[in-house]
C-alpha positions in Angstrom: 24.5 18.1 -17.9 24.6 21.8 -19.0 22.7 24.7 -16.9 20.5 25.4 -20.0 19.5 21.4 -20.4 19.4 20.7 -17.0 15.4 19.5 -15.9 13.9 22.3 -13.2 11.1 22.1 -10.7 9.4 24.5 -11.8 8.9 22.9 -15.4 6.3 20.8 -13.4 4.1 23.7 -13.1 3.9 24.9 -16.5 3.9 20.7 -18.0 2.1 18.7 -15.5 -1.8 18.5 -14.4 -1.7 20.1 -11.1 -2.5 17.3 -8.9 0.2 17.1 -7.3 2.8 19.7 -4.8 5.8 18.0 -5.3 8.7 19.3 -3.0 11.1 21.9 -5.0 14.1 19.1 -4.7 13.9 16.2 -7.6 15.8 13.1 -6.8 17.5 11.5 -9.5 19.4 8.7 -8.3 18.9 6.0 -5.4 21.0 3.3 -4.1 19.4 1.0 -1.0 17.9 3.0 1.5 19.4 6.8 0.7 18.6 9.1 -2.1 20.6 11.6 -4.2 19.0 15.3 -5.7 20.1 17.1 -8.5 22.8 18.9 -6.2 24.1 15.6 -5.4 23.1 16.3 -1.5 22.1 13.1 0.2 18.9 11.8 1.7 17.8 8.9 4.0 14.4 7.2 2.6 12.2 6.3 5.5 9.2 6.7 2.9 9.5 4.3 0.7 7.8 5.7 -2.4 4.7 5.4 0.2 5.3 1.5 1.2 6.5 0.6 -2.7 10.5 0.3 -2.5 10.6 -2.7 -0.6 14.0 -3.5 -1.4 15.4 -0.1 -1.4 16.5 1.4 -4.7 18.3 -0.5 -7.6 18.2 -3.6 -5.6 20.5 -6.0 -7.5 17.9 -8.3 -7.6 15.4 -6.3 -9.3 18.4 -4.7 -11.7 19.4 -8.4 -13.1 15.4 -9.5 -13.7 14.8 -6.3 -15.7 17.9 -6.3 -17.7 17.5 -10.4 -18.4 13.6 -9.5 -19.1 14.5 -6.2 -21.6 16.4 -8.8 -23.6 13.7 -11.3 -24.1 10.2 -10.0 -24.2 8.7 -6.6 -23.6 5.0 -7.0 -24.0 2.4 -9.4 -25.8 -1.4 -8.1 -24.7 -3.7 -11.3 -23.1 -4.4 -12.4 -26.2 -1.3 -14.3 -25.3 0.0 -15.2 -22.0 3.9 -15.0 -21.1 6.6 -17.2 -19.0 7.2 -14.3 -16.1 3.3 -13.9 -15.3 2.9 -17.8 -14.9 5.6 -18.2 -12.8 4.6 -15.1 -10.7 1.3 -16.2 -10.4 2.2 -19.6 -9.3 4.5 -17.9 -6.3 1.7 -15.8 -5.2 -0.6 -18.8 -5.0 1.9 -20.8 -2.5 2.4 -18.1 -0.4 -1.1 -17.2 -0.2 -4.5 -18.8 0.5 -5.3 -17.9 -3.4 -5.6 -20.0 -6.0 -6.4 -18.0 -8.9 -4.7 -14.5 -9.4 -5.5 -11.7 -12.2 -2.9 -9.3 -12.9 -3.3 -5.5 -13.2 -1.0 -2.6 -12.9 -1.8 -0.8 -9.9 -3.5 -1.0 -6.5 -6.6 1.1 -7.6 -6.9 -1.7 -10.8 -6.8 -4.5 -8.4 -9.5 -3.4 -6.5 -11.5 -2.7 -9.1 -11.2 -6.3 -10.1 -11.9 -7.3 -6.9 -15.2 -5.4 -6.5 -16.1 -6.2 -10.0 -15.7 -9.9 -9.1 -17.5 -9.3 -5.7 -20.7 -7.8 -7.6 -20.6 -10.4 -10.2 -20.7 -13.6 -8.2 -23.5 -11.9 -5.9 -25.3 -11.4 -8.8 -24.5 -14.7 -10.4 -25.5 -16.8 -7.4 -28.3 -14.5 -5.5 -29.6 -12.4 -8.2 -29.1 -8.1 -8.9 -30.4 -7.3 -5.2 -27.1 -8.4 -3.4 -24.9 -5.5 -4.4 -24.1 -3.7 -1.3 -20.7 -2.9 -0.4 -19.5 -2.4 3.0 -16.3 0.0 3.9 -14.8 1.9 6.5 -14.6 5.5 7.2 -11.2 6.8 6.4 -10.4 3.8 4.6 -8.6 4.2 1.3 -8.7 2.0 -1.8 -7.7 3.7 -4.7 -8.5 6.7 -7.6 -10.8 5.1 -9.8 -13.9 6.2 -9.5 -15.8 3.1 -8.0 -13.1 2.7 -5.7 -12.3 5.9 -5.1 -16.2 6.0 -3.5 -16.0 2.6 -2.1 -13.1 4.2 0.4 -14.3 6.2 2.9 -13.1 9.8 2.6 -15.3 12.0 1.0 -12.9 14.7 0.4 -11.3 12.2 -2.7 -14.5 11.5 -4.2 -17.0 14.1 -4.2 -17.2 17.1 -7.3 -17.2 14.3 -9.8 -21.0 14.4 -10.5 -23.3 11.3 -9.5 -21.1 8.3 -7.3 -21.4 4.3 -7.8 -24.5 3.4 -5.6 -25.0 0.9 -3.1 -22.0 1.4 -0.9 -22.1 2.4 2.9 -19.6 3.3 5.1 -19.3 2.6 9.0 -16.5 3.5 11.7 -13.6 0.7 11.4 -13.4 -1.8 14.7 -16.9 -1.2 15.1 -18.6 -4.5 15.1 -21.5 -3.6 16.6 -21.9 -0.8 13.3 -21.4 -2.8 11.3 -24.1 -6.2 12.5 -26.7 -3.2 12.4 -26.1 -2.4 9.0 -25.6 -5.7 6.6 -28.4 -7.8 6.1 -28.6 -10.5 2.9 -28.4 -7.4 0.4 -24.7 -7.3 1.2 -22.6 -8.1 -1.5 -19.4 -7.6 0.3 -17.1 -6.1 2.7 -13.9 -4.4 1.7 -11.2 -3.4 5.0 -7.6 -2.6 4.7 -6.0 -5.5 7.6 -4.1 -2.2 8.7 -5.4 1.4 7.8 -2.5 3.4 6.5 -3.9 6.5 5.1 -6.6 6.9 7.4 -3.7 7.0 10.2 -1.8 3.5 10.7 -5.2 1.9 13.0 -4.7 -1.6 13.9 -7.5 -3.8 13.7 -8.5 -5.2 17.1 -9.0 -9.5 16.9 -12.3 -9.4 18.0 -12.9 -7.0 15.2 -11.5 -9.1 12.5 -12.7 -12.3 13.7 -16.1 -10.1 13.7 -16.2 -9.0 9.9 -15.1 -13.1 8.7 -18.1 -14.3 11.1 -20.8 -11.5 9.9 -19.7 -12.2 6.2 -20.4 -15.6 6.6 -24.0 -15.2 8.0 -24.8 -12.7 4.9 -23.3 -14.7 2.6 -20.9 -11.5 2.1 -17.5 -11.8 0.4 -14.3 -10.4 2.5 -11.9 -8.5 0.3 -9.1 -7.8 2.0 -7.0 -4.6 0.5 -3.7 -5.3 0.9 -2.1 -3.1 -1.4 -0.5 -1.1 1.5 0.1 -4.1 3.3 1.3 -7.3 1.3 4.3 -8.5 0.5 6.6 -8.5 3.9 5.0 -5.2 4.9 3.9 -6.2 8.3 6.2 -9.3 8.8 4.2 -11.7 7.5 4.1 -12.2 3.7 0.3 -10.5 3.8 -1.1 -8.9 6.7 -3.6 -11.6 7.1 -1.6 -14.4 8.1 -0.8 -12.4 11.6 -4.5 -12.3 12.2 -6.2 -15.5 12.0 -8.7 -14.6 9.4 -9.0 -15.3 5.6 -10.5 -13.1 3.3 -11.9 -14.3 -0.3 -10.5 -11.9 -2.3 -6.9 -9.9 -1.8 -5.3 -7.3 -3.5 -2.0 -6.6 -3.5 0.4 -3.8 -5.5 2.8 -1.3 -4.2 5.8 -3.1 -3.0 4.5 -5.7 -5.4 6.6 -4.8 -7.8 9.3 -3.2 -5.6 9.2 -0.1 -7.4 7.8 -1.3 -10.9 4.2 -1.1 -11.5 2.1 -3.8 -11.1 -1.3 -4.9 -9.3 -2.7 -8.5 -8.8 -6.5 -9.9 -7.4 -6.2 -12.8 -5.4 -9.0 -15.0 -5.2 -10.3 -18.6 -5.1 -10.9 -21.1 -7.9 -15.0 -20.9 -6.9 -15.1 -17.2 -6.8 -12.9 -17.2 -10.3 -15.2 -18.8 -12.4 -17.2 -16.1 -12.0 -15.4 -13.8 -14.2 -15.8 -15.5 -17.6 -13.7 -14.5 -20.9 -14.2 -11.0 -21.8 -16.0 -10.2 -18.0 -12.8 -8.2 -17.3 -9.2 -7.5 -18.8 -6.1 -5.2 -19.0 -4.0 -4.3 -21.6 -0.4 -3.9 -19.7 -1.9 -6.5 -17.0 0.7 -9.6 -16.5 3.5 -7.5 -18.7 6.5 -9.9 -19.2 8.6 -7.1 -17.8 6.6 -6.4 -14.3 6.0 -9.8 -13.8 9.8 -10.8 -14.1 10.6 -7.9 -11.7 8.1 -8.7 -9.1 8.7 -12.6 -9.1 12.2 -11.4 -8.4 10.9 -9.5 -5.5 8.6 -12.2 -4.1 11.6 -14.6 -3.9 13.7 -12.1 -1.9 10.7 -10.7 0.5 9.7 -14.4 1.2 12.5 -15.2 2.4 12.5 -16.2 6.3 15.3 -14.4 7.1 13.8 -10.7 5.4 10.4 -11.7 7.0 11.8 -11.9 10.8 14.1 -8.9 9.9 11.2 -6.6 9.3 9.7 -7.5 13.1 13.7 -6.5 14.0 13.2 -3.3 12.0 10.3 -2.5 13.8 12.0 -2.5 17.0 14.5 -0.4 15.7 12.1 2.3 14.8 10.1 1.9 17.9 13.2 2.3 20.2 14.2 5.1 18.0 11.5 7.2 18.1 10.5 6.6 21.7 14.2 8.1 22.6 13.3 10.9 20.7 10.1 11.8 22.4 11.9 10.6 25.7 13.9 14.7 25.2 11.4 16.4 22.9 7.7 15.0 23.4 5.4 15.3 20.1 4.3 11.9 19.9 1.1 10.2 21.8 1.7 7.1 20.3 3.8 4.7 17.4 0.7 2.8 16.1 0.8 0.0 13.3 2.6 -3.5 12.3 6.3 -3.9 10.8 7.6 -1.2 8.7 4.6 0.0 8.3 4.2 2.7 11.5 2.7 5.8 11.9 3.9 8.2 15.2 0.8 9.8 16.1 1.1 13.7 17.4 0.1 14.7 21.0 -2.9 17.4 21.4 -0.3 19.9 21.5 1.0 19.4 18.3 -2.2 18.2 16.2 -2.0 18.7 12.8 1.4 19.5 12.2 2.8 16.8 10.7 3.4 18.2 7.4 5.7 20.7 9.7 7.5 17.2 10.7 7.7 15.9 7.1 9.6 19.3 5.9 11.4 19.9 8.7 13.0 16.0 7.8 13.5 16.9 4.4 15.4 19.9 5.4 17.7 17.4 7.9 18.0 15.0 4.8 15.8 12.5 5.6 12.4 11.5 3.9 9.4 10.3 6.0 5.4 10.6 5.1 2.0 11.4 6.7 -1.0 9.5 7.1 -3.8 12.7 7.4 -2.2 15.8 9.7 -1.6 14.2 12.6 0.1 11.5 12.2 4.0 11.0 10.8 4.4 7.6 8.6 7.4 5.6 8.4 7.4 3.1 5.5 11.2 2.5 4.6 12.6 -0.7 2.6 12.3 -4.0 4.3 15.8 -4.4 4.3 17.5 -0.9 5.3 20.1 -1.2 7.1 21.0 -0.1 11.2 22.7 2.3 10.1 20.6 4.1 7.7 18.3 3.8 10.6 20.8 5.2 12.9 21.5 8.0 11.0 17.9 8.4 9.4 16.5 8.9 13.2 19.8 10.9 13.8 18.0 13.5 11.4 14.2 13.2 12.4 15.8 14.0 16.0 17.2 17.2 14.8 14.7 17.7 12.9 12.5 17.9 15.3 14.3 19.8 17.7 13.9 22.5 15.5 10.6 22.7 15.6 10.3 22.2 19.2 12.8 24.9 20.1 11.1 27.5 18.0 
């Protein structure tokens, strides 16, 4: 690539809508768990494309379904439907309590669907006063407008003029909150199973068993957004196998598709037939191309052996990081479930974890934050020990920078 060809950061700011800051370095090749700029200089991915790249980059896997896929079929619309998206929604219904699945092509979509679906069977079965939803403060469920208001951060949802009514927010693993505020009007409750940009919070059991309980009483619908979550994120296939409670609906995307875009809704038979023919649709939902790609994914994540690995991965992080706070203390706490972890900062060192995140980038390595105080560690499901040797190798150094200044 000649100098005067070559792609520069700064053609972002005079091309793209500014919102977004990306980082001055652009990667443009990945291979497993490590990441190449540009300069060719190497990096160790403990982000993840923020909990997407399950498998790593240019899993072979995922390479042979899109290439087989770009021979056959690119796209039809619904008006037809397509090989991959059966067999994709099929999988997802074994390894689910689903039984129905619509397809979408982000996380934010499925939601949609899933609060569209919530409203329409309260209104079908208990008439247009049932429309309250219930979510959590610092909860997050997407960009579109309805659920960009149904999560619970302000900050992502106010200066857009008048907001989709009926919605209320309460503290998450407050059970007492939230039997105070439903009553028979509620339509439905909506929960990530693990916070992850409100700061990697954990549900407690009483809490979960809690929401199921209440929602039953109201005759409430439980979604569960698992976007964040699903697919081998926690150890389990979906995060809500490890805790004993079944929601109605699920959404699932990110590491759906492994690093191709695609969303699904998860959802009974009963609840289905409440979304009739033309009630809701997509244009590049159930694409032959994402479908093919994520069924390839869902066969590898599914897999026993990847599931127990990602509990072994865990491990491997915790240990890591506590050996690093062991000679330069930062961290009050690892919180979260699998590979999906957040090390929260101690009072000395609150909101500086964007400090944490550059200071990686500078070592080589690639982590995330969940809000300023927390630094967020959502690497491939199958990295290897000794990308995580080296990756933590970094984040040590990394952060003895910091602490020695």
């Amino acid at each position: 690539m000649t100098m005067e060809h070559k792609v520069e950061r700064k053609l972002f700011d005079e091309v793209m809508v500014p919102c977004y800051s990306p980082m001055q370095i652009i990667p443009v090749k990945g291979q497993g768990s490590r990441i190449w700029d540009q300069d060719d200089r190497e990096y160790i991915d403990f982000a993840g494309g923020i909990a997407v790249s399950c498998l790593g980059h240019c899993h072979p896997v995922m390479v042979n379904a899109l290439k087989s896929q770009a021979e056959k079929l690119w796209h039809l619309s619904n008006v037809m439907t397509n090989e991959p998206a059966l067999r994709l929604a099929k999988k997802l219904t074994e390894h689910s309590f689903a039984e129905k699945v619509f397809f979408a092509n982000s996380g934010a979509e499925a939601n949609e669907a899933a609060l569209k679906l919530a409203r329409r069977y309260a209104v079908d079965k208990f008439g247009p006063e049932k429309s309250e939803i219930i979510a959590f403060n610092q909860g997050f469920h997407g960009r579109t407008f309805f659920t960009v208001t149904v999560g619970g951060q302000a900050a992502y949802s106010d200066g857009f003029g008048p907001k989709p009514q009926a919605i209320s927010h309460i503290p998450y693993n407050d059970l007492s909150a939230l039997a105070e505020i439903m009553s028979d009007r509620t339509c439905a409750i909506m929960m990530e199973p693990l916070q992850g940009e409100g700061g990697i919070i954990s549900p407690t059991s009483e809490f979960v068993q809690g929401v199921r309980e209440l929602c039953d009483k109201h005759n409430a619908l439980l979604i569960f957004d698992e976007v964040q979550t699903g697919n081998g994120r926690t150890g389990n296939f979906y995060a809500y196998q490890g805790l004993g409670v079944t929601p109605d609906i699920l959404s699932t995307a990110k590491s759906l598709g492994g690093g191709f875009p695609i969303g699904a809704m998860l959802t009974t038979a009963a609840l289905a037939e409440h979304m009739k023919v033309g009630t809701h649709g997509s244009t590049y939902g159930g694409n032959p191309l994402a479908c093919a790609v994520a069924e390839a994914v869902v066969d590898e994540v599914s897999k026993p052996e990847v599931l127990a690995g990602v509990k072994e991965r865990e491990q491997w992080f915790r240990d890591a990081l506590e050996q690093i706070n062991a000679k330069y203390p930062i961290f009050s706490e690892v919180r979260g479930k699998g590979l999906l972890l957040g090390a929260a900062l101690n009072e000395e060192w609150q909101g500086r974890a964007r400090d944490v995140l550059l200071a990686a980038v500078e070592e080589g390595l690639m982590v995330l934050v969940a809000g300023t105080n927390v630094v967020r560690f959502t690497p491939s499901l199958v990295i290897d020990k000794a990308d995580v040797d080296e990756g933590m190798a970094r984040l040590e150094r990394a952060i003895a920078k910091l602490y020695n200044k």
